[in-house]
C-alpha positions in Angstrom: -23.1 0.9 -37.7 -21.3 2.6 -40.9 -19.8 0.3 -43.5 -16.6 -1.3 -43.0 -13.6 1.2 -43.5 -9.5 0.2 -44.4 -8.1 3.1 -42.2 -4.5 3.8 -42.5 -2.9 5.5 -38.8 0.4 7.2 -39.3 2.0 7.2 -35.5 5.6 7.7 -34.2 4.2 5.9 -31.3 3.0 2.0 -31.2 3.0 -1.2 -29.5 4.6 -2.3 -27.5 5.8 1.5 -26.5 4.4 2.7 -23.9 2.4 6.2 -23.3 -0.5 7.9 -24.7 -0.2 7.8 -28.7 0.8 4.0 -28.7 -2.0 3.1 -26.5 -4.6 5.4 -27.7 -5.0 3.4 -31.1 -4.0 0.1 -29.8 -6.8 0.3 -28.1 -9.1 2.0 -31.1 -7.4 -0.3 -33.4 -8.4 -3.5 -31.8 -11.9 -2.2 -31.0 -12.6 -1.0 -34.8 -11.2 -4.8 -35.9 -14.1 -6.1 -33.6 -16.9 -3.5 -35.4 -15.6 -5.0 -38.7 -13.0 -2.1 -39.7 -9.4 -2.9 -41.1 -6.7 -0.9 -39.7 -3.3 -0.4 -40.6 -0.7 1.4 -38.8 2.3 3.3 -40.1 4.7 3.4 -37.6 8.7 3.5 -36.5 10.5 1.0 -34.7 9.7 1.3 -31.1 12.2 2.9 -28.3 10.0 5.1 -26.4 10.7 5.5 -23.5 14.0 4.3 -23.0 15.3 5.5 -26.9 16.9 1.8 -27.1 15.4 0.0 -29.9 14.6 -3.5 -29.0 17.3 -6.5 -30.5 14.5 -8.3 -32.5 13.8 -5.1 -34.3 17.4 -3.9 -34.8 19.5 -4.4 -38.2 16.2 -3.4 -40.5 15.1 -0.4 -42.9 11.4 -1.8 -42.9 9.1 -4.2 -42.0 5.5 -5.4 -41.5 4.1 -7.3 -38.5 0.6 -8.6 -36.9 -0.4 -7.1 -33.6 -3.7 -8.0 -32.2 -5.0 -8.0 -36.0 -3.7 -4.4 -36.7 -1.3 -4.6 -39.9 1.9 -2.7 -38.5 3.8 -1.3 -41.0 7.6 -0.3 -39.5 10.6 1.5 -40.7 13.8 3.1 -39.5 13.9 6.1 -37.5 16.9 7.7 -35.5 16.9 7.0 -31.6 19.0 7.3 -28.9 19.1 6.2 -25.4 21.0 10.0 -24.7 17.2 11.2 -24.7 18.3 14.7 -25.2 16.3 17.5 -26.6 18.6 17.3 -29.9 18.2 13.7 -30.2 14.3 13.7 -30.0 14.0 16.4 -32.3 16.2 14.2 -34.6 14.3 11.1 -33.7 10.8 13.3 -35.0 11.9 14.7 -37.8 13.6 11.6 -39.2 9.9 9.5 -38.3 8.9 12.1 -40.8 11.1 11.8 -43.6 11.2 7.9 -43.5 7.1 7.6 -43.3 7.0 10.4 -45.9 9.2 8.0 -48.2 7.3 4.9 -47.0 3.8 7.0 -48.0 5.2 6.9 -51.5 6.1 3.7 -52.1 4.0 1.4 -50.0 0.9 0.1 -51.5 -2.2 0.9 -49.5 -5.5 1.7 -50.6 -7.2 2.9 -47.3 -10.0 4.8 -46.8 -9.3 7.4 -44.8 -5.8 8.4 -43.0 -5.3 9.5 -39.7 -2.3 11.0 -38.1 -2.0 11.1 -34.5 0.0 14.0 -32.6 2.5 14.7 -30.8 4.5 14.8 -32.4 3.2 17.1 -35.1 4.9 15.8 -37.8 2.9 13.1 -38.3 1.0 15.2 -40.3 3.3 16.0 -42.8 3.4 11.7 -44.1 -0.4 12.3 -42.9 -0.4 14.9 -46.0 1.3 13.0 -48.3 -1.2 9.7 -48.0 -3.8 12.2 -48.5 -3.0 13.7 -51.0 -1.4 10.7 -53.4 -4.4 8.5 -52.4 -7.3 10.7 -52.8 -8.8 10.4 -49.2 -9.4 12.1 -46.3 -7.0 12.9 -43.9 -8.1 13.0 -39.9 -5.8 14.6 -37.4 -5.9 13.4 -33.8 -4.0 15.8 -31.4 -3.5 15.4 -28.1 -1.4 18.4 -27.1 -1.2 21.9 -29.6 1.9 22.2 -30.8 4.3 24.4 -30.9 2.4 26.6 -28.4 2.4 23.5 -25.5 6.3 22.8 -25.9 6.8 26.7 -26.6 4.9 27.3 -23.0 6.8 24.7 -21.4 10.3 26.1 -22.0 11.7 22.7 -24.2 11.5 24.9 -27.7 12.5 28.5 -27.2 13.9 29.2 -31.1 11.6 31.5 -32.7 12.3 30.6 -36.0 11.7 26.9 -35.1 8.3 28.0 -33.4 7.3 29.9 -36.7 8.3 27.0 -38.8 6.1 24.4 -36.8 3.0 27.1 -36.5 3.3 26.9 -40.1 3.1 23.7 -40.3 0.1 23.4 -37.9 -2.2 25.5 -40.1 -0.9 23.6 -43.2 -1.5 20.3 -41.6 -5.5 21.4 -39.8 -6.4 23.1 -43.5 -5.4 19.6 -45.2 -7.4 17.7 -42.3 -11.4 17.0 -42.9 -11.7 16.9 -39.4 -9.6 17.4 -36.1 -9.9 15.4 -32.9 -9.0 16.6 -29.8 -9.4 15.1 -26.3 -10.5 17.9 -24.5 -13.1 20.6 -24.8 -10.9 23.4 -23.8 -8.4 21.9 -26.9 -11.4 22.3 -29.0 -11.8 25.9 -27.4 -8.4 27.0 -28.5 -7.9 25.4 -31.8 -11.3 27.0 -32.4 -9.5 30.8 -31.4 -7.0 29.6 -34.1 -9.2 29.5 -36.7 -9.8 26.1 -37.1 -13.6 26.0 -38.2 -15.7 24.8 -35.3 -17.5 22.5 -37.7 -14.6 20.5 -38.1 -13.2 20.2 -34.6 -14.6 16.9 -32.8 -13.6 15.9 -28.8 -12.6 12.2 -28.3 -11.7 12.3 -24.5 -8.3 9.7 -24.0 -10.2 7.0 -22.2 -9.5 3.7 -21.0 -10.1 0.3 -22.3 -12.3 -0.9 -19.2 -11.7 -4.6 -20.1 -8.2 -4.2 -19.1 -9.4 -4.1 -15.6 -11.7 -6.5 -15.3 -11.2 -9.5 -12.8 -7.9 -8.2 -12.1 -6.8 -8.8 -8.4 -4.0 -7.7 -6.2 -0.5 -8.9 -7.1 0.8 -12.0 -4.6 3.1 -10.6 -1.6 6.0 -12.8 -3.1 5.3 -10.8 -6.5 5.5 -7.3 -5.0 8.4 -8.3 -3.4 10.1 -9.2 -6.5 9.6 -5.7 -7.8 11.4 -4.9 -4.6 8.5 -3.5 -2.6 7.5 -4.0 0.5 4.2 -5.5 1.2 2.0 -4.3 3.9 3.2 -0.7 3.3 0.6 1.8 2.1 1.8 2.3 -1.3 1.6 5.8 -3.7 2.3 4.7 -7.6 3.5 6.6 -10.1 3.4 4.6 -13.3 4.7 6.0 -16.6 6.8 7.5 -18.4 9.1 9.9 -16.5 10.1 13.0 -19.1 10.5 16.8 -17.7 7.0 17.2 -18.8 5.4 15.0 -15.7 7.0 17.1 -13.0 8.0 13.9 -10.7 10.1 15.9 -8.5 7.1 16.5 -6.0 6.2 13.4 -5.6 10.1 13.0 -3.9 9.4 16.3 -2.3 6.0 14.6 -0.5 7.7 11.8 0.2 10.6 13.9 1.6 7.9 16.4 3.6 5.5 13.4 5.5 8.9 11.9 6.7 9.5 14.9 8.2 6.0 15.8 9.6 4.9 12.6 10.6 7.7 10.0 10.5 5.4 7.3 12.5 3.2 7.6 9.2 6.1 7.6 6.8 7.3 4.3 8.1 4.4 2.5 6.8 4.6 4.6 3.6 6.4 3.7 0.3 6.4 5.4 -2.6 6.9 3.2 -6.0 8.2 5.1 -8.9 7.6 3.0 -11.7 8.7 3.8 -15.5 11.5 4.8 -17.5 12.4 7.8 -19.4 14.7 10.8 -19.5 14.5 12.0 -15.8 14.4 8.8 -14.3 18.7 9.1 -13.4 18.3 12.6 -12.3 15.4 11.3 -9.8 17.2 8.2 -8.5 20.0 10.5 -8.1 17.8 13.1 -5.9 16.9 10.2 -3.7 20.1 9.3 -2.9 21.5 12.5 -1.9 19.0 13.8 0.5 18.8 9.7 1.9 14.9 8.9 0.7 15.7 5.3 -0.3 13.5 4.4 2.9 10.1 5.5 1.5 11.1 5.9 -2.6 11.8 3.0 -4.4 12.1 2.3 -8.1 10.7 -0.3 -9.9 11.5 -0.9 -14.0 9.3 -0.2 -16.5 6.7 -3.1 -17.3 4.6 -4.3 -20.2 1.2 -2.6 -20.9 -0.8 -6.0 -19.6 1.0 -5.8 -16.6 -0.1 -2.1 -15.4 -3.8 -3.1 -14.7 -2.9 -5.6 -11.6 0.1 -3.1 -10.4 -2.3 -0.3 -10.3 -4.9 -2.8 -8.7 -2.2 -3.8 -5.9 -1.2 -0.4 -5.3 -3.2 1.8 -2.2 -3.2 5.3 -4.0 -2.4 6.2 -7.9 -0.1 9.4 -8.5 -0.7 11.6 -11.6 1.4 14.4 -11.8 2.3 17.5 -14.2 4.7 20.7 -14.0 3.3 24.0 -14.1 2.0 25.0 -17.9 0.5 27.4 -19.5 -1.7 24.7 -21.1 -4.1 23.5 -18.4 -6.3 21.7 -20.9 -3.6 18.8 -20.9 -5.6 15.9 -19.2 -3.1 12.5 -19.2 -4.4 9.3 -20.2 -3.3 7.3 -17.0 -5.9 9.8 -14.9 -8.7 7.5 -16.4 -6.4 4.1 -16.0 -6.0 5.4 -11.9 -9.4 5.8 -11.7 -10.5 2.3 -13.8 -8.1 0.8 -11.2 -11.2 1.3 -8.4 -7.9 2.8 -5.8 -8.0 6.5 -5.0 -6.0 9.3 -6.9 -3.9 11.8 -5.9 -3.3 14.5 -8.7 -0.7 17.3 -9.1 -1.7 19.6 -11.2 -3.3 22.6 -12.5 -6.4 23.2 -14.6 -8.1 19.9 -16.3 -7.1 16.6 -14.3 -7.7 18.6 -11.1 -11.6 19.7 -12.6 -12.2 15.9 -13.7 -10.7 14.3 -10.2 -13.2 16.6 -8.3 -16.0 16.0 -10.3 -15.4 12.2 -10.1 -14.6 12.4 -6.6 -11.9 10.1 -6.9 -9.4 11.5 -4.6 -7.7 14.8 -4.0 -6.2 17.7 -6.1 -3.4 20.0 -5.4 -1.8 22.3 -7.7 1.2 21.5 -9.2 5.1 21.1 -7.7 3.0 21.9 -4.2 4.7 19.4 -2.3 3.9 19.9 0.8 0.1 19.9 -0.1 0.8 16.3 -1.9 2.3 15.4 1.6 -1.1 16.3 3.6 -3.4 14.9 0.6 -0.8 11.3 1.1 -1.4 11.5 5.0 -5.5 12.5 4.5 -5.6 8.8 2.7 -3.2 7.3 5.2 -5.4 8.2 8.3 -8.8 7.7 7.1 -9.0 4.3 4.8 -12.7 4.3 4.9 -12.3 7.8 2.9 -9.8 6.3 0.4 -12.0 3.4 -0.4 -14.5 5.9 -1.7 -12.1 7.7 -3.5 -11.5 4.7 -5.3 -15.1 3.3 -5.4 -16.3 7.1 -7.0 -13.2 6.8 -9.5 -14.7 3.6 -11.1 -17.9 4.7 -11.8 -16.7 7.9 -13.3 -14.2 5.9 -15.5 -16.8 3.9 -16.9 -18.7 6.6 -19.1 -14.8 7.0 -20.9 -14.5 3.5 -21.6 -12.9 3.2 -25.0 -15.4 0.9 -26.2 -17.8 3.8 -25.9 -15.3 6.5 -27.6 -14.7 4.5 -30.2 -18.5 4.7 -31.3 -17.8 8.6 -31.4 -14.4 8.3 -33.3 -15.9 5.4 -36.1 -18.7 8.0 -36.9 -16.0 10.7 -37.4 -14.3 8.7 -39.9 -17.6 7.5 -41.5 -18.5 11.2 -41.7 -15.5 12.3 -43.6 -15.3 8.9 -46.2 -19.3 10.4 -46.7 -18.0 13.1 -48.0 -15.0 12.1 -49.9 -17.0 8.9 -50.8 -13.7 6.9 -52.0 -13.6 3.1 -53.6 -13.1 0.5 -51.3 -9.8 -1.4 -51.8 -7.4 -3.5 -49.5 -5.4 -2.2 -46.9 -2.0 -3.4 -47.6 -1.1 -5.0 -51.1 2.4 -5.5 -50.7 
């Protein structure tokens, strides 16, 4: 085990948001603390999904707070609960500029940076701390930008692309290493011209003590969510943004009733989350008249997803068509921790790991009449779905965090090698 390292993480995204980014380095955060690392986060207030910023947090231009031992350092960003593609860029760019200021006048002495994307201008307060302090700078990405929000239609300015490309290679030049979460990320940034050398794959994970000892939620608590108990339940649980494609899980829904209405009345699916598309959705399900078998439930804390997923019968995972295919999300390794079967829609990467796990069944994306026959395979043959879930367990277990984290602490050690910095405290006022 290296020495102990102060790491400073600059991320738009933290507890108690939900989604990847936030939940990522909660996770590595609290299991670094345990192998004797101090971590310190820089980080905006929260609002994700919802773009609401919580009362206790409202009314400040900074502040610092304790979470699970991670030093969280907070200050203002813009939100806005319109969730529009002008207010996110807004809410990014000002994350930026107000960690950018903070990486100049707060006092930390880490030993290495990290900055965790999307979005990519993490890097540029990433830069900064880097730069002013000295140390290395690591840069955690997740999805290439511009190219995946280029490829998905949400940026089509040209200038705006060339500005953010520029930024890319101004942002993996400053790093000592990359991380990336998937080998075909690796692959590409590699055809960029990022040196393979420095280029290291962290797959997303899951913290496997999460779902440990959990058991099934009480009837009278599924109830209370507004489900139905003893109906075979599909959940979706997450964040619902364009970028998850949630429309064909309403168009299985909408097919089995059709097809096979004797198995679509002991069928629910629970749709459960907040985000930009979650109106639009609700909306959808009351004009075609699918409020029988979709049902809504509001977004929950992080600690409560592990007994949800447990009580559900089948997980969904869903994403649009891309160009990207090497996007894998992080709740494909939660579905599968949960020991219940997995139904993915989507092209390219989550398909490949879901058939190597054999932990439920694939179909390509928006293909929702092939969703509908995958919800009905599960549905008619429970022996198979047990499987499903039993296989997705065991294949979960070799991307336990507590594992990754091994592979991410010798990244860091790596790079402080090199640099070889003094030691000093993480936050001094």
């Amino acid at each position: 085990m290296p020495p102990p390292l102060d790491i400073l993480v600059v991320s738009q995204f933290f507890a108690p948001e939900m989604g990847a980014p936030a939940a990522r380095f909660h996770d590595f955060g609290k299991l670094l603390i345990e192998r004797g690392h101090r971590i310190t986060v820089l980080t905006g207030f929260p609002n994700s999904p919802s773009g609401v910023v919580p009362a206790a947090y409202r009314g400040r231009l900074a502040m610092t707070e304790t979470i699970d031992g991670i030093t969280v350092l907070r200050g203002w960003l813009f939100a806005s609960p319109k969730l529009s593609k002008l207010t996110k860029a807004a809410g990014f760019a000002s994350f930026a500029a107000s960690a950018s200021l903070q990486a100049l006048v707060r006092r930390v002495a880490p030993d290495v940076v990290v900055a965790t994307s999307p979005p990519p201008t993490v890097g540029v307060p990433g830069m900064l701390l880097s730069r002013r302090l000295g140390v290395p700078l690591v840069f955690d990405v997740r999805d290439i930008w511009p190219e995946a929000i280029a490829a998905s239609g949400r940026l089509q300015s040209g200038a705006l692309i060339r500005a953010l490309e520029r930024l890319e290679r101004a942002i993996y030049a400053a790093s000592s290493a990359v991380t990336v979460v998937t080998d075909g990320k690796r692959e590409r940034l590699v055809e960029k011209g990022v040196p393979a050398e420095k280029v290291h794959v962290i797959p997303n994970g899951v913290d496997l003590r999460r779902f440990e000892d959990q058991q099934p939620l009480p009837e009278s608590a599924w109830r209370a969510l507004g489900l139905e108990p003893g109906r075979f339940t599909l959940m979706y649980a997450g964040i619902m943004n364009p970028p998850q494609g949630l429309d064909v899980l309403l168009g299985a829904a909408a097919e089995l009733r059709a097809a096979a209405p004797d198995l679509a009345a002991r069928f629910q699916l629970a749709m459960v989350g907040a985000g930009s598309e979650r109106a639009r959705l609700a909306a959808r399900v009351a004009d075609e008249g699918l409020g029988d078998v979709v049902r809504f439930v509001a977004e929950q804390p992080r600690d409560a997803i592990p007994p949800l997923l447990r009580s559900a019968d089948a997980i969904a995972v869903t994403l649009r068509p891309r160009k990207d295919t090497h996007t894998v999300p992080s709740k494909l390794y939660e579905a599968m921790a949960s020991g219940r079967p997995v139904l993915v829609s989507a092209d390219g990467a989550p398909a490949e790991i879901l058939r190597e796990a054999k932990a439920g069944l694939a179909t390509p994306a928006s293909d929702a009449a092939g969703l509908a026959q995958s919800i009905r395979a599960l549905l008619e043959d429970p022996e198979r779905a047990r499987a499903f879930g039993a296989q997705g367990r065991a294949y979960a277990s070799g991307f336990d965090r507590g594992r990754l984290v091994e592979k991410f602490e010798a990244v860091l050690a790596g790079v402080v090698g090199r640099r070889n910095p003094g030691r000093g405290p993480s936050v001094v006022g």
